[in-house]
C-alpha positions in Angstrom: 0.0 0.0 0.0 1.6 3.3 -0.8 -0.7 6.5 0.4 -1.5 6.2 4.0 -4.4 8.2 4.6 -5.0 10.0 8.0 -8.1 9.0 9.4 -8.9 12.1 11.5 -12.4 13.7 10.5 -14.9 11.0 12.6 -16.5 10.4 9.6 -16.0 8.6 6.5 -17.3 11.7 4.4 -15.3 14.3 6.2 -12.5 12.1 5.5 -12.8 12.2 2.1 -12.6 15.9 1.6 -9.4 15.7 3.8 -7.4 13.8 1.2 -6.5 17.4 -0.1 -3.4 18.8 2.3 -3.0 22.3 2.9 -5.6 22.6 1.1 -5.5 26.5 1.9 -1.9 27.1 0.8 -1.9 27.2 -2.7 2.0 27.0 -2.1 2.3 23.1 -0.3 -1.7 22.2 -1.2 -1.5 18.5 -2.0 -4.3 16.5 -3.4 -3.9 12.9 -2.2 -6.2 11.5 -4.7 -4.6 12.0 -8.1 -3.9 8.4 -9.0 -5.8 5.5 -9.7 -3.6 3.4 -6.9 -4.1 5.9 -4.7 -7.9 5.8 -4.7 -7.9 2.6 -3.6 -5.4 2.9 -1.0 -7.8 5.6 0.6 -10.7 2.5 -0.1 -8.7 0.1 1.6 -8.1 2.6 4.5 -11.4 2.8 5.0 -12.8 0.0 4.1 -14.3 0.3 1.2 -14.7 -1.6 -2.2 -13.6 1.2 -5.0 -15.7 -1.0 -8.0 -15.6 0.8 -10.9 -15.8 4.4 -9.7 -13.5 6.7 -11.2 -11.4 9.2 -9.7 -12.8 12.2 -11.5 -16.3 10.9 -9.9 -15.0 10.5 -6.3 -13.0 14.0 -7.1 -15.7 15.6 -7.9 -18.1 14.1 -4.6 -15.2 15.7 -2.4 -15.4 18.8 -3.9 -19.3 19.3 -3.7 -18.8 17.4 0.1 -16.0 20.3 0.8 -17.8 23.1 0.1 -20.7 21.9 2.1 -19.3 20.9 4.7 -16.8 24.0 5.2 -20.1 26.2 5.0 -21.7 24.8 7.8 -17.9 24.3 9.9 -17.7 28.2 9.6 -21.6 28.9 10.3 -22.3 29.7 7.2 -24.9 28.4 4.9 -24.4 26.3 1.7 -24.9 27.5 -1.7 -28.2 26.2 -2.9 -26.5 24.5 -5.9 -23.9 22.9 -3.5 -26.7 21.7 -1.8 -28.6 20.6 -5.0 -25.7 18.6 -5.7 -25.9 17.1 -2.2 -29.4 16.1 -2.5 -29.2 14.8 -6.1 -25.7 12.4 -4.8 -28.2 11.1 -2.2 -31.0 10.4 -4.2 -28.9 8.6 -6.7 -28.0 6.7 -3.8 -30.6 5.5 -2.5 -32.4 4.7 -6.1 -29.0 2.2 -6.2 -29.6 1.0 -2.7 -30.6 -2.3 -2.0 -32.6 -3.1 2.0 -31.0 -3.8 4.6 -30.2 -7.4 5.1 -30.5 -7.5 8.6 -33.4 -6.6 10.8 -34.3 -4.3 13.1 -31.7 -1.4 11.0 -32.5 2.2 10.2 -34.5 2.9 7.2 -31.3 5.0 5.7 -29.2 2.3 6.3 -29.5 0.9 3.2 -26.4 -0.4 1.8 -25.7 1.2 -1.5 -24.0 -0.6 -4.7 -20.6 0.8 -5.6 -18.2 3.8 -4.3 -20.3 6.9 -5.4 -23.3 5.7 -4.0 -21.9 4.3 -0.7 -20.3 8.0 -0.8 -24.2 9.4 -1.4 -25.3 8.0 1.6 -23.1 8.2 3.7 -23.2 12.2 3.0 -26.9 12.1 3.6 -26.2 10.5 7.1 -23.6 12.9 8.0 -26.6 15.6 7.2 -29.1 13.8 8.7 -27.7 12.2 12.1 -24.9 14.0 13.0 -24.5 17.1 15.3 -23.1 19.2 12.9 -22.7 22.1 15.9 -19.4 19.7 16.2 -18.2 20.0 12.8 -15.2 22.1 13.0 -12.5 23.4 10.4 -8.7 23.1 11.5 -7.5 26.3 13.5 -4.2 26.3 11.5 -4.7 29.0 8.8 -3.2 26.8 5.5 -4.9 23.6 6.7 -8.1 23.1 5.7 -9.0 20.0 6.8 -12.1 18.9 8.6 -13.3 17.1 11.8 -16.2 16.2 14.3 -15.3 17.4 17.5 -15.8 14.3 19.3 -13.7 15.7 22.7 -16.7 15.8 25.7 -16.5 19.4 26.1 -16.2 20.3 22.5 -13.1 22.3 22.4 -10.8 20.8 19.9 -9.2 23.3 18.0 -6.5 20.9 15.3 -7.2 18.5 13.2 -3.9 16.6 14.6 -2.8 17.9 17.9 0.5 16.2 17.2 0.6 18.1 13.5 -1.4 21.1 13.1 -1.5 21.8 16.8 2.3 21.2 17.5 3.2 23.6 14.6 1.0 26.1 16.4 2.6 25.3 20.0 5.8 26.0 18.9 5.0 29.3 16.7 3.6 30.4 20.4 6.5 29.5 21.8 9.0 31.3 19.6 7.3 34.6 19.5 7.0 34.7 23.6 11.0 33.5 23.6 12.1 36.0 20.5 10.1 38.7 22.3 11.5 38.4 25.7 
């Protein structure tokens, strides 16, 4: 396996999007799914049968997924054709979707046939079931990545206290020593 993704954003969705790095630097921005092989490393990360879904598709879910998702991390509301695309991804979905096989599950939890429309619902269930008051954006200003705050009192700040957080430990650190 060559890409090793990081598995920080509590949902499967949210860890999508963050397969672009820095995605606000234009500078170090890297886009971890650019390759065939490394589409389905991220599958095999999490799980996931890629099928026959292309990259550009997946790209282009991540996108969409992105700008929702950073909308409503910031407060802000989604464009109504970001959230078009949203909808249409989950309908497509669920038309796919086969029932449950086990009883006593969900309604939603369908399971869907294929990459794009696993992706489709499981963007519908982030929207639906999740507490998206916790949806937070990194605190690092060239980040860019994505997470649920998960902590109990809802206070993360980094998407990696050992990356993003570090970096910003030791910049604190720095300026209080160099001004001293």
């Amino acid at each position: 396996m060559g890409y090793q993704p990081e598995l920080i954003g509590g949902h499967l969705v949210v860890d999508l999007v963050n397969t672009v790095a820095w995605r606000l630097d234009d500078s170090r921005r890297i886009d971890r799914l650019v390759t065939s092989a490394e589409l389905s490393d991220w599958c095999a990360a999490v799980g996931l049968n890629r099928g026959t879904a292309s990259l550009q598709q997946i790209r282009e879910v991540r996108e969409t997924a992105y700008r929702v998702l950073r909308s409503l991390a910031r407060g802000e509301v989604p464009t109504a054709g970001d959230l078009e695309a949203v909808r249409r991804l989950v309908v497509e979905a669920l038309t796919a979707a086969e029932p449950p096989r086990v009883v006593g599950v969900r309604l939603l939890d369908w399971e869907a046939g294929g990459l794009v429309p696993t992706l489709g619902l499981a963007a519908g269930r982030l929207l639906e079931r999740e507490d998206l008051r916790r949806l937070r954006e990194c605190s690092d200003d060239d980040c860019g990545w994505l997470f649920m705050d998960r902590s109990k009192n809802g206070s993360r700040r980094w998407c990696s206290s050992a990356d993003c957080g570090n970096r910003a430990r030791a910049k604190r650190h720095y300026r209080k020593v160099r001004g001293s």
